[in-house]
Structure formats: C-alpha cells, structure tokens
C-alpha positions in Angstrom: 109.5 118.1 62.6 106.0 117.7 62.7 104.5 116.1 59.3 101.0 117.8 58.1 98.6 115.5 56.0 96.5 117.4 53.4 93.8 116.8 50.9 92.7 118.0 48.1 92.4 121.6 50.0 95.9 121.4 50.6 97.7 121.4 47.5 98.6 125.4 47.8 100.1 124.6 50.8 101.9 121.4 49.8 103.0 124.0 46.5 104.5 126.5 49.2 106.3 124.1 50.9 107.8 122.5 48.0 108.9 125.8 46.9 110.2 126.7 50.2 112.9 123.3 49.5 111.0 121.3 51.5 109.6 117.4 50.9 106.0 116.6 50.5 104.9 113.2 49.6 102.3 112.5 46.7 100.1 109.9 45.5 100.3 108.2 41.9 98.7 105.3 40.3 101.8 103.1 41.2 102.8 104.2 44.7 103.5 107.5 47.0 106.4 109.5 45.8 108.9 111.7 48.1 108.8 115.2 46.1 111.0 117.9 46.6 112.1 120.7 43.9 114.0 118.7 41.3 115.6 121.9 39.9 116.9 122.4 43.6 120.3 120.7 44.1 119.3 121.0 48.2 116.2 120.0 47.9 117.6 116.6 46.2 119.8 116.0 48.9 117.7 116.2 51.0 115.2 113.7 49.7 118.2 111.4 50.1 118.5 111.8 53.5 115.0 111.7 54.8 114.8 107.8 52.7 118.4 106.9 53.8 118.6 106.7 49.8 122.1 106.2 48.4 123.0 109.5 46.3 124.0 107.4 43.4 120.5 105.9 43.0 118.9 108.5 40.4 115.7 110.0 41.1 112.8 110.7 38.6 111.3 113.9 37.7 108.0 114.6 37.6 106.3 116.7 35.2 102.6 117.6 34.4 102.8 117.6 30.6 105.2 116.9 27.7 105.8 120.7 26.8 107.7 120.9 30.1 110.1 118.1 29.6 111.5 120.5 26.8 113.7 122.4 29.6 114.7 119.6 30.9 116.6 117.3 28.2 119.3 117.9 25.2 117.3 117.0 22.9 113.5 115.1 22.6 114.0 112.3 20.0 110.8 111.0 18.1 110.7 107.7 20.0 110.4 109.4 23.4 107.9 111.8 21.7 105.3 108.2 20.3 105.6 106.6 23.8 104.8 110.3 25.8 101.8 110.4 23.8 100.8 106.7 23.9 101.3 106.7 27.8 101.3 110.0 29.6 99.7 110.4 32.0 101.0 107.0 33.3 103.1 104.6 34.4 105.8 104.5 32.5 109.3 106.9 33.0 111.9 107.8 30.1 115.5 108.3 30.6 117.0 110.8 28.6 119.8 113.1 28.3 119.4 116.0 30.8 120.3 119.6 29.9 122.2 122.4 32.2 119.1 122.8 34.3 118.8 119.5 36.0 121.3 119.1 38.9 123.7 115.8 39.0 122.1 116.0 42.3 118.9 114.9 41.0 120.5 112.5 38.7 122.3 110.3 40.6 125.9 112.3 39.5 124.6 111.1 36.2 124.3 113.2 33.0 120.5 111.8 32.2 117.4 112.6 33.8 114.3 110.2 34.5 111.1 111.4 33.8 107.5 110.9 33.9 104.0 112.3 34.2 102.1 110.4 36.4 98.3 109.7 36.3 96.7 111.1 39.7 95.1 114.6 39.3 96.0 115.5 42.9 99.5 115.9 41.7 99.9 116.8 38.7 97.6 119.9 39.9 100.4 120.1 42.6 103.2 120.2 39.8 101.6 122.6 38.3 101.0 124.9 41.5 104.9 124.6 42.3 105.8 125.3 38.6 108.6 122.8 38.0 108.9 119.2 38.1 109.1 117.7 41.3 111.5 115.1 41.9 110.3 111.6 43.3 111.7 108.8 44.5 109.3 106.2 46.6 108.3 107.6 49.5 109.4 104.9 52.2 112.7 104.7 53.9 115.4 102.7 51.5 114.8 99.1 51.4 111.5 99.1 52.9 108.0 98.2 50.6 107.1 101.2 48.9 103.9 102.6 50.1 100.7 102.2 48.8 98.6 104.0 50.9 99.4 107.7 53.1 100.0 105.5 56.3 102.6 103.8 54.7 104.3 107.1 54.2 104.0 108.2 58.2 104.8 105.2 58.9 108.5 105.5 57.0 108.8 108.9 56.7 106.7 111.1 59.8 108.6 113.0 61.4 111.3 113.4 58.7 109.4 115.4 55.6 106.5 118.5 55.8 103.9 116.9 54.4 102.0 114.1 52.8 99.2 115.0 50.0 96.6 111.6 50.7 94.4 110.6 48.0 93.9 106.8 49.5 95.3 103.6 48.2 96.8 103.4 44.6 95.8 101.2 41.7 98.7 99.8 40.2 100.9 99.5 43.5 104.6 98.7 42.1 106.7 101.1 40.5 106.6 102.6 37.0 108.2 101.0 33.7 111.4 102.5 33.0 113.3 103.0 29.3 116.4 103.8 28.6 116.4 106.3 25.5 119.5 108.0 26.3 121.3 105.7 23.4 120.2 103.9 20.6 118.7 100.9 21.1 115.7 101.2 23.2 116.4 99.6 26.8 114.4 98.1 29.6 115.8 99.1 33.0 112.6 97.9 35.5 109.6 96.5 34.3 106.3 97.7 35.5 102.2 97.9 34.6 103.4 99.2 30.7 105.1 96.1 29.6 107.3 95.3 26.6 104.9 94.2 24.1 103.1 97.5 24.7 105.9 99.4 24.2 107.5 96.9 20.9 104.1 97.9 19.6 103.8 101.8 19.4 107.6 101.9 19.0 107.6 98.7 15.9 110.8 97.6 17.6 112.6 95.3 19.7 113.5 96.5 23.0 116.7 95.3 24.6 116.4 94.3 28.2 119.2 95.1 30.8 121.5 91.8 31.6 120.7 93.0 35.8 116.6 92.1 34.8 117.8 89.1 33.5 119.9 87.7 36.6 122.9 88.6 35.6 125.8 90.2 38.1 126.7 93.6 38.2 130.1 94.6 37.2 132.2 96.1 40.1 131.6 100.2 40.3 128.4 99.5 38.3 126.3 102.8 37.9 122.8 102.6 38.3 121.0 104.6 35.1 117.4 104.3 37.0 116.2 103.8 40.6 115.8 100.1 41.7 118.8 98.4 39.8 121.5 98.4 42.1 120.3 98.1 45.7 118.1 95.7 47.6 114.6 96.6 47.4 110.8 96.3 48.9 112.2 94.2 51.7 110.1 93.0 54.5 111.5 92.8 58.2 110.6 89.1 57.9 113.4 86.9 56.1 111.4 86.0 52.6 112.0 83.3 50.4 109.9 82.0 46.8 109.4 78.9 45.8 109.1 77.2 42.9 108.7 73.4 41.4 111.9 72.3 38.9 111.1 72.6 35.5 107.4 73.9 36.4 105.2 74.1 33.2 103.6 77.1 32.7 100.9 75.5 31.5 100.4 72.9 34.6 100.1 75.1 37.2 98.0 74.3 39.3 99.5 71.1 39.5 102.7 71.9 39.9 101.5 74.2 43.2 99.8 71.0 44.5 103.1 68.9 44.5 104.6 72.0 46.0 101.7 72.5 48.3 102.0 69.0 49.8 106.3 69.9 50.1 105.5 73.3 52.6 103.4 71.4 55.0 105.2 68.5 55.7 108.6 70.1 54.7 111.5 68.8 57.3 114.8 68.0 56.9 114.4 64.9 55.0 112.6 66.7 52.0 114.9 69.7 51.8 118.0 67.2 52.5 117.2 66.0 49.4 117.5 68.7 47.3 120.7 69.4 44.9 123.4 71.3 46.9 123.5 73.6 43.3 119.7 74.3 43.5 119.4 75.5 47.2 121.7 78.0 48.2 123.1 76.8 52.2 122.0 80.2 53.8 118.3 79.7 52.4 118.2 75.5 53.0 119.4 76.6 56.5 116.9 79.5 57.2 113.9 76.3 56.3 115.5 73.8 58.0 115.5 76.2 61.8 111.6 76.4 61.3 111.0 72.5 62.4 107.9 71.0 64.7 109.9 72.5 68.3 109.9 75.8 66.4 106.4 76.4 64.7 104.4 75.3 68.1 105.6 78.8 69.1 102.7 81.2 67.9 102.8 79.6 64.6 100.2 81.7 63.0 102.5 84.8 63.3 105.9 83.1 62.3 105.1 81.6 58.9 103.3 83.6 56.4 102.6 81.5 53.0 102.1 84.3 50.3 99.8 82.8 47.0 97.2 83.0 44.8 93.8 83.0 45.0 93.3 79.6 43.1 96.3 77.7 45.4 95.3 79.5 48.5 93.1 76.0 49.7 96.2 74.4 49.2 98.3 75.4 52.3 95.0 76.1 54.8 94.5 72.5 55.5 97.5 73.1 58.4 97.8 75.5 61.1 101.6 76.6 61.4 100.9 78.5 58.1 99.2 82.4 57.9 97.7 82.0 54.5 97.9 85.8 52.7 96.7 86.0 48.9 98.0 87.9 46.7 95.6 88.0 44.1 94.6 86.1 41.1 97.3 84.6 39.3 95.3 85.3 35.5 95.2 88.8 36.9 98.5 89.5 37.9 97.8 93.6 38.4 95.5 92.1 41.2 98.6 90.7 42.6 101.0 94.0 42.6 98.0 96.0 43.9 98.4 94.2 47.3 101.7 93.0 47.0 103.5 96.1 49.1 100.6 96.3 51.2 101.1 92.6 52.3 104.7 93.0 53.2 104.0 95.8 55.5 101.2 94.0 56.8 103.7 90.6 57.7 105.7 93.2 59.4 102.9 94.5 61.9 102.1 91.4 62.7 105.3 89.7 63.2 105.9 87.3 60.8 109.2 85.7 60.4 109.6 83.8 57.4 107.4 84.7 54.5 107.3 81.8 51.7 105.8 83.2 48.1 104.9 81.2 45.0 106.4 82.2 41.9 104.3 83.2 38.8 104.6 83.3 34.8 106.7 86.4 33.9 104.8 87.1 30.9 104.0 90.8 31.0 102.5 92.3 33.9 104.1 89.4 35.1 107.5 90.3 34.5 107.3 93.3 36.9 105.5 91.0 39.6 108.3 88.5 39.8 111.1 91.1 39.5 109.6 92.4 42.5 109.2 89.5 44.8 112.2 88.4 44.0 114.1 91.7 45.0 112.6 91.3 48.2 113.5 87.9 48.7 116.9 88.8 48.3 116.9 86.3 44.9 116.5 83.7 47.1 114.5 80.6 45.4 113.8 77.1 47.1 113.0 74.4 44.2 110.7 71.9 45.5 
C-alpha cells in the first residue's frame, strides 16, 4: 500500500478515502491521530491492526462541534455540556455513555464512547467533509512515542494506512485530558494540557482521580475506560530510566539536581551499591551498573542520553560519556511536552541506549509531563 501525503488541497481526498473505510492520519494541537470512520465497525478494526493496538484499548471519536455528539451518546448531561463549551475546540476528551450508533468496535467492547473536538482547522474541515466523527487513536505503531510531526507518522505507519493530512509540528505534543462522565462523580483517567484545577473551576467540584494515575496496580481483567491506562506507552527503543533525589523539595530544585548532577557523572558501583535494596528495583540498579568506564569509551556520545531542563542542562555537560538533550524549561512545563515525543524518537535514530530523565513537580501541566515520562520509563525511578 502506498501512503499519499496531502495538504490543505487534499482534504476531499483524505474525506473520500475515509468514507471509502479507509485510515488517514490527521494533525491536532496534541499529536497526529489515526482516523478511520468511527461509525464503521471495519473501519475500527482496522485502525487496530495497522497500530498493533490491542482491541480492548478504546478509541476516541472525533467530532467537529457539540451538536454532533447528540447522536452519539444516551444522554448529554449539563456537566459535559459546561466543559464542551469551556474547552472545545481542544484538548480535552469526555467519556460518556454511547448510544446504538457507536460500534463496541470503536469502544473498546465497552458501552461508552470517548469524545472530543480537536483544535486544528485542517481537520475538523476534514470531519466535516466525511460527515461523521472520525475515530482516532495516536497515530504511531502501539508502544512507540506518539507523533508530533507527519514524519513521525511514515515513519510508524507508511505503508500500512492511505494517507496522512500534514499540517507540520503540533503545539501541545502529548495526548488530550480525558474525564470520565459516564457516572457520577467526575473522574480523571489521563492528565494532559487541561488540568484539574481548570476543570474543578468551570465544573465548582472535586474531581476524583483514577487509583492507576496515582501508582496504584491494576486489578486482574482490569478494563481500560480510556486509551493509555492499561498498556505500556510512548516507549523509546532505548531502555529509559528517571531520576530523582530522596525526599527532593520542590522548592530546592536546583539544588537538589546539583547533588544529583554530581551522582550521574561519577555514578559506579560504589554510589548505586549504596542505595536501599527497597528504593532501587534490581532490574534498573543492574541496567546502571552494565554502563561502567569499559562500557561508555564505546561511542559514548550515542549510548547515554541525559534528558533535562534547560536550567540543569550545564550540569551534566562538564563530561563527555553523556548526550545532553533538553527538554525544555522546567517553569514552562508545556515547553517540555512539546519536545518530549520528538526527543524519544530522536534517541532512537541516533542510537542511544540508555536514556536517563530528571523528574519534575507534578503540579498541573506537570502532572501530564511526569505521567508521561514515567510510562515510558516503564515506572522505573533511580533515587540518588
């Protein structure tokens, strides 16, 4: 299959294709989305297959206005109503009860639908051109970053879907907020760019946040209600691990990063020996402990990749058996999930190994940039 990459021109085309049950991806202000017909039951499954996508991770619906999520649900309660008007077009997906319309194949076998309007005029004038939502999951292969920019998508996906609608890098660059409005009590399943105090204040309530955000294991046959709770996620090739300073205080950063500065680049056996058996889990204490001297005079510029702000960056670049990426600025932390996907794919082209990333306050934007990282470091964290 040959993938065809369109512009602006090409949204009748990317419309026909779509309607034809074939997968186009489009570009957001998070990331690129793999859309197919999410009214099509074969269109869904095939979206599955071209990421490698587990069918019971639920995909989200895209729509071009609030008038056509109508269809779509049971019912439209007044809380999903004040946070479609406060935030649509944006970043920020609903999960609701679905009606008759929406295939379980779309769902995840669930009987809730995810949806959002997203804030890129390319598509939703492609939404409209098809005439029903389009359903989109990331468009990358499972597992992978999600992409940030069209080459991403070839990258993952060309060769495996029609098309690609490119409208260049996104802003935001990690995945929509998602809420859980299918029951009562207002729920947060993955944090993103909308964060909880902007929701607490157009709803004027609390909003619970699910125990898997929080650390906490899943129960056995645990259902995912959104994408990104169950499975691993925005993995690099490159084994990654964060680290952190015990009992860091927020408010002594930069000091704390010196300390663990000064740890990374003389880091042997002796220093990691030394830390609790409880605090450093054996696989991760082992994976630190292969990288000595004999090791890193082996091309160490592309084995060891030190991922950190822009303030600590000076830090790590007095030695040589470190790449130095930054992020972005840690009082900015939307600088930092702007690059963060793009980085990981970029540590992946040029063969980086081990990839070593601070850890930041998860106060709002925050929240969604640690939940990230630390999905694709497996959960791993080294205390230094």
């Amino acid at each position: 299959m040959k993938t065809k990459i369109f512009g602006k021109e090409g949204i009748s085309e990317a419309a026909e294709i779509l309607k034809g049950g074939g997968l186009v991806a489009f570009p957001t202000e998070t990331v690129y989305g793999l859309g197919g017909n999410g009214l099509d039951k074969e269109a869904a499954k095939k979206i599955y297959a071209a990421k490698g996508r587990p069918s019971d991770n639920p995909l989200i619906l895209h729509v071009s206005s609030i008038e056509e999520v109508y269809p779509l649900v049971k019912a439209l309660p007044e809380k999903a109503k004040k946070l479609m008007e406060a935030f649509w077009p944006g970043p920020l997906t609903l999960v609701l009860p679905k009606s008759d319309i929406v295939p379980k194949e779309s769902t995840g076998g669930l009987e809730t639908v995810a949806l959002r309007s997203p804030e890129n005029a390319l598509t939703l004038d492609l939404i409209r051109a098809c005439g029903f939502p389009i359903a989109g999951p990331s468009a990358n292969l499972s597992g992978r970053p999600s992409p940030t920019e069209a080459s991403h998508v070839f990258e993952d996906l060309g060769g495996r879907i029609e098309g690609i609608l490119e409208d260049g890098a996104v802003g935001i660059g990690v995945e929509s907020t998602i809420v859980d409005l299918s029951e009562d009590c207002p729920t947060l399943l993955r944090p993103g760019a909308i964060t909880i105090e902007d929701l607490e204040e157009v709803l004027g309530e609390k909003i619970a946040i699910d125990p898997t955000l929080l650390g906490k294991s899943m129960a056995e046959g645990f259902i995912p209600k959104a994408p990104g709770m169950k499975y691993r996620h925005y993995a690099p090739k490159a084994e990654m691990l964060l680290f952190k300073k015990k009992e860091e205080e927020e408010n002594d950063l930069r000091a704390g990063q010196e300390d663990i500065a000064k740890s990374i680049l003389s880091y042997g056996g002796k220093e990691l020996s030394d830390c609790p058996e409880q605090e450093v889990k054996k696989s991760v204490a082992k994976a630190i402990l292969s990288y000595g001297e004999k090791e890193l005079s082996v091309s160490p510029e592309k084995r060891i990749w030190i991922l950190c702000g822009e303030d600590t960056a000076g830090l790590y670049q007095e030695s040589g058996r470190f790449t130095v990426q930054i992020l972005g600025r840690r009082e900015e932390p939307l600088s930092m999930t702007h690059n963060l996907f793009r980085l990981l794919r970029k540590a992946d082209e040029e063969g980086a190994e081990l990839i070593l990333g601070e850890c930041y306050s998860e106060e709002g934007v925050g929240f969604a940039l640690m939940n990230r990282l630390k999905k694709a470091a497996g959960q791993r964290i080294l205390y230094v």
